[in-house]
MMTF fields as JSON, N, C-alpha, C and O atoms, coordinates in Angstrom:
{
  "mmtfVersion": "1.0.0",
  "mmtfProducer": "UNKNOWN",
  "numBonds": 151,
  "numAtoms": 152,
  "numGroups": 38,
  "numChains": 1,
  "numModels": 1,
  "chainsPerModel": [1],
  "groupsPerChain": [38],
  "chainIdList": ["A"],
  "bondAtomList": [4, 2, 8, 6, 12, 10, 16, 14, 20, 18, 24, 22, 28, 26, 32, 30, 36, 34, 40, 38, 44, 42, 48, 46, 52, 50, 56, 54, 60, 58, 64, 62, 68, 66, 72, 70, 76, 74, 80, 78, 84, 82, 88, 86, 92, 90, 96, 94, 100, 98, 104, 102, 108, 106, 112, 110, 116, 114, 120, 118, 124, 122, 128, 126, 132, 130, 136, 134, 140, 138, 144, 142, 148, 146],
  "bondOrderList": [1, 1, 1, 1, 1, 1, 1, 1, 1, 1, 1, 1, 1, 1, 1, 1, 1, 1, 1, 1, 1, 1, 1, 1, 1, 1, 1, 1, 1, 1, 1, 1, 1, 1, 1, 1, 1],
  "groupList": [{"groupName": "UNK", "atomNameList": ["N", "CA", "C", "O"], "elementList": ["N", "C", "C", "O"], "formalChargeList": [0, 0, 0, 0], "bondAtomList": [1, 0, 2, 1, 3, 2], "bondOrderList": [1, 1, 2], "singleLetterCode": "X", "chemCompType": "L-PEPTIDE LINKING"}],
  "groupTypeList": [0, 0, 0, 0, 0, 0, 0, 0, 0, 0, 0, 0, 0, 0, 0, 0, 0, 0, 0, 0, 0, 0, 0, 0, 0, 0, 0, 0, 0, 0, 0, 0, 0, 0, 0, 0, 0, 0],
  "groupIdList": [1, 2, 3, 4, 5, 6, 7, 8, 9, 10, 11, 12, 13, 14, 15, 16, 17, 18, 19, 20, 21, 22, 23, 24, 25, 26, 27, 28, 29, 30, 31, 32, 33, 34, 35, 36, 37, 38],
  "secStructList": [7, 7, 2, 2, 2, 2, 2, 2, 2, 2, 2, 2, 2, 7, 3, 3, 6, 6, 3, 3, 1, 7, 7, 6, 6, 6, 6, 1, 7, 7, 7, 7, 1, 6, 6, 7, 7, 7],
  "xCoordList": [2.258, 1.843, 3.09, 4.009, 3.228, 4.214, 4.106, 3.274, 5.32, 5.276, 4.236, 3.645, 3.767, 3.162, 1.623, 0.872, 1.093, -0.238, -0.025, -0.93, 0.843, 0.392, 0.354, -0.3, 1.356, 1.34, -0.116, -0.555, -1.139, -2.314, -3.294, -4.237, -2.474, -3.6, -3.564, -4.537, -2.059, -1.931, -2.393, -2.463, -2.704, -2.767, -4.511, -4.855, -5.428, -6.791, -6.766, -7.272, -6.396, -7.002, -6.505, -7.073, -5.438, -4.565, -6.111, -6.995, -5.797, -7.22, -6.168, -5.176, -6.87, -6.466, -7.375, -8.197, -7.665, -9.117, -10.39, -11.47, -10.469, -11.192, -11.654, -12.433, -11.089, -11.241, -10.207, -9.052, -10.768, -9.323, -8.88, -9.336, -8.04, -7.302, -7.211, -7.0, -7.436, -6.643, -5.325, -5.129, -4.523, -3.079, -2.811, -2.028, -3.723, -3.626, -2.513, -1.502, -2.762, -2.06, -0.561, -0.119, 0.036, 1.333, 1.816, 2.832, 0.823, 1.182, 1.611, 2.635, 1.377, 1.656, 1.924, 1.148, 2.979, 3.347, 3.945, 3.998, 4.528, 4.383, 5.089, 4.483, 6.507, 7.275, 7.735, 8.029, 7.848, 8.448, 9.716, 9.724, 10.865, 12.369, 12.323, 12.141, 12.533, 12.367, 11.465, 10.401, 12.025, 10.933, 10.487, 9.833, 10.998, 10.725, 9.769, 10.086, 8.817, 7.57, 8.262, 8.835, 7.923, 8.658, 7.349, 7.27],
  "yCoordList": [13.996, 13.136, 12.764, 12.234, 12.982, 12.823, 11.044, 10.145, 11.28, 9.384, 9.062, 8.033, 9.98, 9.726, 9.511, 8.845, 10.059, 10.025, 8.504, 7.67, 8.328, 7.429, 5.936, 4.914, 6.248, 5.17, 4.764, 3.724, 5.878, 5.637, 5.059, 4.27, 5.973, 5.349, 3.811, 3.199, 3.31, 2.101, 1.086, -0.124, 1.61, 0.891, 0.862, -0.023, 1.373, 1.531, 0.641, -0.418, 0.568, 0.278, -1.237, -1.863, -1.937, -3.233, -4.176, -3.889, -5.198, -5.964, -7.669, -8.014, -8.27, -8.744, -9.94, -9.566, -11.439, -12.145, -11.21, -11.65, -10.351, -9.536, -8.252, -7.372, -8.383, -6.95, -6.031, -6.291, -5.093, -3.263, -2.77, -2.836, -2.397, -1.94, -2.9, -2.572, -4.415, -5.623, -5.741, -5.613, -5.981, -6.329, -7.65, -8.185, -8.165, -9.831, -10.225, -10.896, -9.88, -9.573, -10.056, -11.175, -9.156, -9.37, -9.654, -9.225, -10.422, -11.062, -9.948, -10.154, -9.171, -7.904, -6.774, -6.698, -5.727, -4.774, -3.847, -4.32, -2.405, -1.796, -0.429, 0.157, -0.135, 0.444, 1.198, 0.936, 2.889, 4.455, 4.531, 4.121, 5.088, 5.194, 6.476, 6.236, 7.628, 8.875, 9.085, 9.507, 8.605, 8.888, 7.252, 7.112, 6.51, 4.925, 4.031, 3.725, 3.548, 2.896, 1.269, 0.959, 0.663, -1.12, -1.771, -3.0],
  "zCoordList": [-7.413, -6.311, -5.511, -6.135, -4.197, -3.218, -2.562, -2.448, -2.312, -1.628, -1.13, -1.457, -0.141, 1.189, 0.62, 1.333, -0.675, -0.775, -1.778, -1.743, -2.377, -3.699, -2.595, -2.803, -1.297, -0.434, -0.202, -0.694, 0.82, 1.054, -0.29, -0.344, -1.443, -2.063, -2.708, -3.147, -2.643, -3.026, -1.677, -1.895, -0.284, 0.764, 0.756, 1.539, 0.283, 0.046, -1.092, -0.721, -2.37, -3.366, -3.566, -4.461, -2.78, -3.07, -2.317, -1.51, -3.025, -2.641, -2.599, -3.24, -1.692, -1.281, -1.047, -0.21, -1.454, -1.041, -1.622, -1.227, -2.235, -2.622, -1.944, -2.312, -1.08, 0.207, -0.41, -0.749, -0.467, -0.374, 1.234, 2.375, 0.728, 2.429, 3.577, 4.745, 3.022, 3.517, 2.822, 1.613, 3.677, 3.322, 3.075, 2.29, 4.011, 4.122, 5.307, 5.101, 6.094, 7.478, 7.161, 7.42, 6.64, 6.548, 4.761, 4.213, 4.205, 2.484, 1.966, 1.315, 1.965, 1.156, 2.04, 2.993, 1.951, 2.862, 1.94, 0.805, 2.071, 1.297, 2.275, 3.172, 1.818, 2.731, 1.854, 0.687, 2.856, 1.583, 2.413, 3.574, 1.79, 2.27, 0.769, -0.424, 1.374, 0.821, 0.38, 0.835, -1.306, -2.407, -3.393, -4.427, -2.742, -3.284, -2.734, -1.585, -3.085, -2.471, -3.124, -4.168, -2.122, -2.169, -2.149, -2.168]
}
């Protein structure tokens, strides 16, 4: 699994207030720099 997919899939599945693919406008963010997901 490459950065770029585990990103989407951590950006779909993070729940947030109980919603998925809410971030919580800003609470949580989630940034790739190569091969490192933050």
């Amino acid at each position: 699994m490459d950065a770029a997919n585990f990103e989407q899939f951590l950006q779909e599945r993070i729940k947030v207030n109980g919603k998925s693919g809410n971030l919580g406008g800003g609470v949580v963010s989630i940034e790739r720099s190569k091969s490192k997901l933050t």
